[in-house]
C-alpha positions in Angstrom: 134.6 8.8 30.3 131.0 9.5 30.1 129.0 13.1 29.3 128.3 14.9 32.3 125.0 15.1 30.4 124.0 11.7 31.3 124.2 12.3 35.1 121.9 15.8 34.9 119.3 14.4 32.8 119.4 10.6 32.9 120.5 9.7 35.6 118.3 6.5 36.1 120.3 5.3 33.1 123.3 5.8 34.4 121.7 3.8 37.3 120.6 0.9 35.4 123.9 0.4 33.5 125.6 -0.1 37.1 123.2 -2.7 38.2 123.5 -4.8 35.2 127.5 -4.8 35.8 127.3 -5.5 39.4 128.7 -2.1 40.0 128.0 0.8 42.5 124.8 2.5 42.0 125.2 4.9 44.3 128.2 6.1 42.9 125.8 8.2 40.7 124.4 10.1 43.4 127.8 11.1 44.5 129.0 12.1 41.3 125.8 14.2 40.8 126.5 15.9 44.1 130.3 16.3 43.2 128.7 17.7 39.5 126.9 20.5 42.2 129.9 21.3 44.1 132.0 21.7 41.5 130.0 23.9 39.4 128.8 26.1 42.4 132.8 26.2 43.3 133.1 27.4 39.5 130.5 30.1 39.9 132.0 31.2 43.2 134.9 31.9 41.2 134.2 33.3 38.3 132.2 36.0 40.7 135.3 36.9 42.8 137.2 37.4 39.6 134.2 39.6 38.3 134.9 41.6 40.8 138.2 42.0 41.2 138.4 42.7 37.6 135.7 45.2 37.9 137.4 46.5 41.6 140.3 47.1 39.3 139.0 49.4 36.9 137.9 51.5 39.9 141.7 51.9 41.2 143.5 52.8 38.1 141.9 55.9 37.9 142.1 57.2 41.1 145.6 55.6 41.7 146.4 58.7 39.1 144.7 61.6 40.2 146.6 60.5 44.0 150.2 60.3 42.5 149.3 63.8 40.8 148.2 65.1 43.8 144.4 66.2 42.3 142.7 63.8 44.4 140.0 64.9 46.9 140.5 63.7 50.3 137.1 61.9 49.7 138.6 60.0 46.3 141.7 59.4 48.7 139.7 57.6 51.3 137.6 56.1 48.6 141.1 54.4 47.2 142.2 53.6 50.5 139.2 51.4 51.0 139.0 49.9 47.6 142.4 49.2 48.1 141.9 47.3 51.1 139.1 45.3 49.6 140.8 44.6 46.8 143.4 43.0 48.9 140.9 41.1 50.5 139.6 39.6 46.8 143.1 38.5 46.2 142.9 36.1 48.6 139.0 35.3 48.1 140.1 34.6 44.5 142.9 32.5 45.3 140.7 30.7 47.6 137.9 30.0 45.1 140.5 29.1 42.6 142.0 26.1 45.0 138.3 25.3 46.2 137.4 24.8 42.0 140.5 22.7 41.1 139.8 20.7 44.3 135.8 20.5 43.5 137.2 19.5 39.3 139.8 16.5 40.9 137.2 15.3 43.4 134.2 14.9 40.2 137.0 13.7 37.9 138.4 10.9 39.9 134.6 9.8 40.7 133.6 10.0 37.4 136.5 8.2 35.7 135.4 5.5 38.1 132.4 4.6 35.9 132.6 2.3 33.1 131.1 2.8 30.0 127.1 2.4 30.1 126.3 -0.6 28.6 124.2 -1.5 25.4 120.8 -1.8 25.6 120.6 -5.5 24.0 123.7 -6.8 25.7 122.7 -9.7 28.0 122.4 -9.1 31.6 124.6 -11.2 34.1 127.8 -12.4 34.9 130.6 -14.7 32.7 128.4 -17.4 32.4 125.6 -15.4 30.7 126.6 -14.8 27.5 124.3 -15.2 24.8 125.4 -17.4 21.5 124.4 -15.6 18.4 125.5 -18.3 15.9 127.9 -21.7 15.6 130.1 -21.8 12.4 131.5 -24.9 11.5 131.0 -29.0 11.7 133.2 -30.4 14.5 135.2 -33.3 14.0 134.2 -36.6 15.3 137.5 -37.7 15.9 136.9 -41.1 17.3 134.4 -42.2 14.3 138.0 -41.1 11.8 139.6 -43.2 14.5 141.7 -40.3 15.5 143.2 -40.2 19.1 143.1 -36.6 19.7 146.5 -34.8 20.9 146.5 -31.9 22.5 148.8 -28.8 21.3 151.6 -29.8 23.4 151.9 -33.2 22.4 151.3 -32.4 18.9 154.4 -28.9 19.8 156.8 -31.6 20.7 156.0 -33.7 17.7 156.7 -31.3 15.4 159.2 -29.4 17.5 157.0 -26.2 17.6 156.3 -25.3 21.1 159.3 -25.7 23.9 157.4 -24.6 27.1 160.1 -26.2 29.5 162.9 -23.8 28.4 160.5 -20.8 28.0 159.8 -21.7 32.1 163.7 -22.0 32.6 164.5 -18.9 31.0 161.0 -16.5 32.1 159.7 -18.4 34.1 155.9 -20.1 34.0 153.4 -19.3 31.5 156.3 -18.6 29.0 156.9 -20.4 25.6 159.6 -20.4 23.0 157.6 -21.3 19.2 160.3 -23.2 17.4 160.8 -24.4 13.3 157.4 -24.5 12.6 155.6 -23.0 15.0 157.6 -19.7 14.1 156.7 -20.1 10.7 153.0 -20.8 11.8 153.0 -17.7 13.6 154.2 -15.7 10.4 152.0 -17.2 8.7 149.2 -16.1 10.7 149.9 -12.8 11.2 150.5 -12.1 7.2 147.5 -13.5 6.6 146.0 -11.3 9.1 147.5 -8.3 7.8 146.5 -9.2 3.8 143.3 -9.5 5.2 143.0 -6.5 7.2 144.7 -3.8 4.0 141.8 -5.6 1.9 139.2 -4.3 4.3 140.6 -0.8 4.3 143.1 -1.4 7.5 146.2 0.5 7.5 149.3 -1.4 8.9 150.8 -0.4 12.1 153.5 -1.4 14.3 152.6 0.6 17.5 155.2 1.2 20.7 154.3 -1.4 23.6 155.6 0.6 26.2 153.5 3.8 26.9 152.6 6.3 29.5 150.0 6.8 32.2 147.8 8.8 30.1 147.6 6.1 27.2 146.4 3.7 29.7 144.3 5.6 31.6 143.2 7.1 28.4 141.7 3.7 27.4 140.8 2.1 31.0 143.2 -0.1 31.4 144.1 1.5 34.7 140.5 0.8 36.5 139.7 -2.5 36.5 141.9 -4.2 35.0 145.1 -2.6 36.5 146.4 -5.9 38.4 147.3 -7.3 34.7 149.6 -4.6 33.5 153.4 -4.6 34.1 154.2 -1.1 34.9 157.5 -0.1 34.8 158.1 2.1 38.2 161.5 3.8 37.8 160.4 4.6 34.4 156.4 5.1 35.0 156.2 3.2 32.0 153.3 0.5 31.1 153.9 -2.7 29.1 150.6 -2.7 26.6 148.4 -6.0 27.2 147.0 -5.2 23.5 147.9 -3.1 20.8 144.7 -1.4 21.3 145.8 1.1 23.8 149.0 2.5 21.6 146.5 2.8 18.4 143.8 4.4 20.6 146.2 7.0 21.7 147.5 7.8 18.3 145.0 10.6 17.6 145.2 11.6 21.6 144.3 15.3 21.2 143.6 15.6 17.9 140.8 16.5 15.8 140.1 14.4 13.2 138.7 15.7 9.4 135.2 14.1 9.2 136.1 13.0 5.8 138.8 10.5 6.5 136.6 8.9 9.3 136.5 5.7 9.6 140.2 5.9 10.3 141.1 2.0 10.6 144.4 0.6 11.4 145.7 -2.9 11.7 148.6 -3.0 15.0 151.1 -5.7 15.3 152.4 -5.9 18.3 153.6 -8.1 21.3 151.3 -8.1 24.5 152.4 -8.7 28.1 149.6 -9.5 30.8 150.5 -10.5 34.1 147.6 -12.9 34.1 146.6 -12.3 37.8 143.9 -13.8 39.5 144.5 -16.7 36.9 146.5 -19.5 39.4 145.8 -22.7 38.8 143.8 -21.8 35.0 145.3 -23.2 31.6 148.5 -24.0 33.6 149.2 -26.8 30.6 150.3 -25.4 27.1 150.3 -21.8 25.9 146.4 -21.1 26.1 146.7 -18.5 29.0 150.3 -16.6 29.1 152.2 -13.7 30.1 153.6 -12.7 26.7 152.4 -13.1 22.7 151.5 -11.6 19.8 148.7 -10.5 18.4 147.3 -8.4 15.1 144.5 -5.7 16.5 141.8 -3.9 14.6 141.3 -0.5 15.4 138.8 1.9 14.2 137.8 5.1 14.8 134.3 6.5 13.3 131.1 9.0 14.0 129.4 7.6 16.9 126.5 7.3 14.9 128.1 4.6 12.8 129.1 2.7 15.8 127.3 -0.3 15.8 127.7 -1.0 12.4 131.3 -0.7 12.4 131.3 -2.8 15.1 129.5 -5.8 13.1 131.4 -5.2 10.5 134.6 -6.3 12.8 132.7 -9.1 13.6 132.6 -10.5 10.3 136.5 -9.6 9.3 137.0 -11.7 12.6 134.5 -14.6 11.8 135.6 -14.2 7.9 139.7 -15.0 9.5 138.4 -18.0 11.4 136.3 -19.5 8.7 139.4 -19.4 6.2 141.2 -21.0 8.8 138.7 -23.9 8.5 138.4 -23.8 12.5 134.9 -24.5 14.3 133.4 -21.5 16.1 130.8 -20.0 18.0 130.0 -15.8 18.4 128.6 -15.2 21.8 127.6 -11.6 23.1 129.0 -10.8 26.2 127.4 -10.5 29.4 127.1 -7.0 30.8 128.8 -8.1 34.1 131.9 -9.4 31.9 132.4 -6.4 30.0 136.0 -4.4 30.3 135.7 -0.4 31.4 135.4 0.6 28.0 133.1 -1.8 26.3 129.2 -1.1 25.8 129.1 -3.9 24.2 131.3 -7.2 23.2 131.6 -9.6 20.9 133.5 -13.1 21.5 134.4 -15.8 18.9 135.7 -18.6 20.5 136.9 -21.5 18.7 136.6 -25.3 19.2 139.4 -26.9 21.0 139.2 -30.9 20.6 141.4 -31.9 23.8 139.2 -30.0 26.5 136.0 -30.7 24.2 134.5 -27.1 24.5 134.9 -23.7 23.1 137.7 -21.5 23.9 137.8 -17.5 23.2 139.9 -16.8 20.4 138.9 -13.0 19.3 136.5 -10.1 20.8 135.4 -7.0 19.6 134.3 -4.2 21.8 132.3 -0.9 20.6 133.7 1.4 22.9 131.2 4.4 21.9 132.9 7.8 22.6 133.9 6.7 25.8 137.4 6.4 25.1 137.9 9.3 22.5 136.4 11.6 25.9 138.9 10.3 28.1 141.8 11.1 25.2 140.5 14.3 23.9 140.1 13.0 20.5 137.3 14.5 18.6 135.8 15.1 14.5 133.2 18.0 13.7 129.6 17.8 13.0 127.7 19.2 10.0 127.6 22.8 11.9 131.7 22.6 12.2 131.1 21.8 16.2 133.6 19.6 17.6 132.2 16.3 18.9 133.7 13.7 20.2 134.3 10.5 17.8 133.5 6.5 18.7 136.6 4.0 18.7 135.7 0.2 17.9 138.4 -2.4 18.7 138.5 -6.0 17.3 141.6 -9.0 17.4 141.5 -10.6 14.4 144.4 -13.1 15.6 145.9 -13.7 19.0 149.2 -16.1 17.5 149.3 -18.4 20.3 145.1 -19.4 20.6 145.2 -19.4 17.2 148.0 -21.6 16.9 146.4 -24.1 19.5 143.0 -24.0 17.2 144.9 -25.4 14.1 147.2 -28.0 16.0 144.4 -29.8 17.1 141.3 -29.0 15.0 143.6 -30.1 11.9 145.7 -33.4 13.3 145.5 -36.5 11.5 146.2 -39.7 13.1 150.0 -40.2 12.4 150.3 -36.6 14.3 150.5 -34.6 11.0 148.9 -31.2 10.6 146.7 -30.3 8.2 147.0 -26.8 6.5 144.1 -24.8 5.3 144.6 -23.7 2.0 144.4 -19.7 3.4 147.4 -20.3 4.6 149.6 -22.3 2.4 150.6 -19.1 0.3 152.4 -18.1 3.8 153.6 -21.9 3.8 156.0 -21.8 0.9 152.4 -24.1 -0.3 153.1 -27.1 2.0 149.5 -27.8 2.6 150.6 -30.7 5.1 153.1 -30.6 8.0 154.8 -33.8 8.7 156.0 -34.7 12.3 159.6 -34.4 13.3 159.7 -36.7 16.5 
């Protein structure tokens, strides 16, 4: 959620963030007016209390001198009158009370509406206009190594790793069972992800992946994108579509010591995504799915040291790929591609050699204080003020992507599989896997 602030005395700002996301504009305007209402409806308030709080000093005293008979017949009708205005303020007050909660829940639902304003140097436009910051990486030629490439399926079957036939059977489409090795790959990946992440300060988590309204909402995955999450109705329970929404909400309501900031945690977790609007995209292989696992970086810090912490995820992320020995590029995110929360996003996306073009593998989103408003959570400043603090989320591995990436950057021409040495420790050190079909 955004300051108030930024409506009063930015509001062109506010203004220009919408446009570059294709969003309302005008929304602004409304929420300034609902800002007006709701603080006039405050006022009105707070003055009908005033005086009904000041109405009731006035009574007490003359209440007593009538029940002990030493009133004046003037102080009697005096009490008679306050008596009947005070009657009259109780149900002013009570009407100014329902007017303000109705004039809060009006500016609040309007408000929560609007995404996160986005970075300044974050390329304008829609999914198509990302910028590419840097390529990492030679890719293979496979044909001058006289290498037919194999995509991951054919090269799943061959080493009996991916079974997407009896994943459909038993889930349904978009559902995969990773078998003999591609289990182990997966454990593989993720320890290596998690070694990785303690070295850079991370502490290990292993979050719940079902959570309540107020988690999601918290992190704005209720907007937007809202069509992708299972929820749970007899249960009002949501499925998480990334472990960043259960770590997010770990400090929900807290106050955090300024002196353990940045507070960074490394979540395992599974991640369900109902993948709508998606029909007919990836349909082959386990590129786009309903269900996999993933190891999230999460970090919360002073705002002030956003942006940094938010490269310095990039490099942990870029740092993963490269000891994978996997081609990459690091795009900036267009503005118009940007979830709720992001100001701005990173993207690695890795070279896949059977559809001959990059496919995103990580991102890492600086979510400013946005998120930390929306879920209460909060440090203090130098003068023991509480502000609120920034959160910065980053995947360092997405198993099934990732999985994908090795299979066919790292074939050879009799369908074995290369391992980078990163990953041979996690391997029992077999630094080649053979085919099994």
């Amino acid at each position: 959620m955004l300051d108030v602030r930024v409506f009063r005395d930015n509001p062109d700002r506010v203004r220009a963030s919408q446009t570059a996301r294709s969003e309302d504009a005008a929304l602004v305007d409304r929420i300034i007016e609902a800002d007006v209402r709701r603080r006039a409806a405050a006022s009105a308030f707070d003055a009908a209390r005033a005086e009904q709080k000041d109405l009731g000093k006035s009574i007490g005293p003359l209440q007593g001198k009538v029940k002990s008979g030493k009133a004046t017949d003037a102080e009697a009708t005096e009490l008679e009158a306050l008596m009947s205005r005070a009657g009259q303020l109780a149900a002013d007050v009570t009407a100014a009370d329902d007017a303000q909660r109705t004039a809060d829940a009006d500016f609040t639902a309007l408000i929560s509406g609007v995404p996160n304003l986005v970075h300044p140097d974050a390329p304008v436009g829609g999914e198509d206009d990302f910028i590419t910051r840097e390529t990492v990486g030679t890719i293979r030629d496979f044909s001058a190594e006289g290498v037919a490439v194999r995509d991951h399926l054919e090269l799943g079957a061959l080493h009996k790793a991916i079974d997407v036939e009896r994943g459909a059977k038993v889930s349904g489409s978009r559902f995969y069972y990773l078998t003999g090795v591609g289990a182990e790959l997966e454990f593989a990946l993720v320890n290596h992800a998690l070694a990785m992440a303690r070295a850079n300060g991370f502490t290990p988590v292993v979050p719940p992946t079902l959570v309540r309204a107020e988690a999601m909402e918290g992190t704005g995955f209720l907007g937007q994108a809202a069509e992708n999450v299972y929820h749970l109705k007899d249960d009002d329970m949501y499925l998480v579509g990334t472990a960043e929404v259960p770590l997010a909400a770990y400090h929900m309501d807290e106050i955090l010591d300024p002196n353990s900031l940045p507070l960074r945690y490394a979540g395992f977790s599974p991640c369900f995504r109902r993948e709508a609007g998606s029909h007919g995209k990836d349909t082959r292989g386990i590129i786009r799915v309903h269900w996999f696992d993933k190891v999230e970086m999460f970090s919360f810090t002073r705002v002030e040291d956003a942006e940094a912490e938010h490269e310095r995820f990039l490099q942990w992320e870029k740092d993963f790929f490269t000891s994978l020995e996997i081609p990459f590029r690091v795009i900036d995110t267009a503005t118009g591609d940007l979830g709720l929360s992001a100001a701005r996003k990173f993207d690695i996306e890795a070279w896949i050699p059977s559809q001959g073009t990059y496919r995103e593998v990580t991102s890492t989103s600086n979510c400013t204080d946005f998120q930390a408003r929306r879920l209460r959570i909060r440090t203090r400043d130098e003068s023991g003020a509480t502000t609120p603090v920034a959160t910065i989320n980053g995947t360092l591995v997405a198993v099934p992507r990732a999985i994908v990436a090795l299979l066919e950057n790292h074939q050879q021409a009799d369908g074995s599989v290369r391992i980078p040495a990163a990953l041979q420790p996690w391997l029992h050190g077999r630094s080649i896997l053979e085919p099994l079909a």
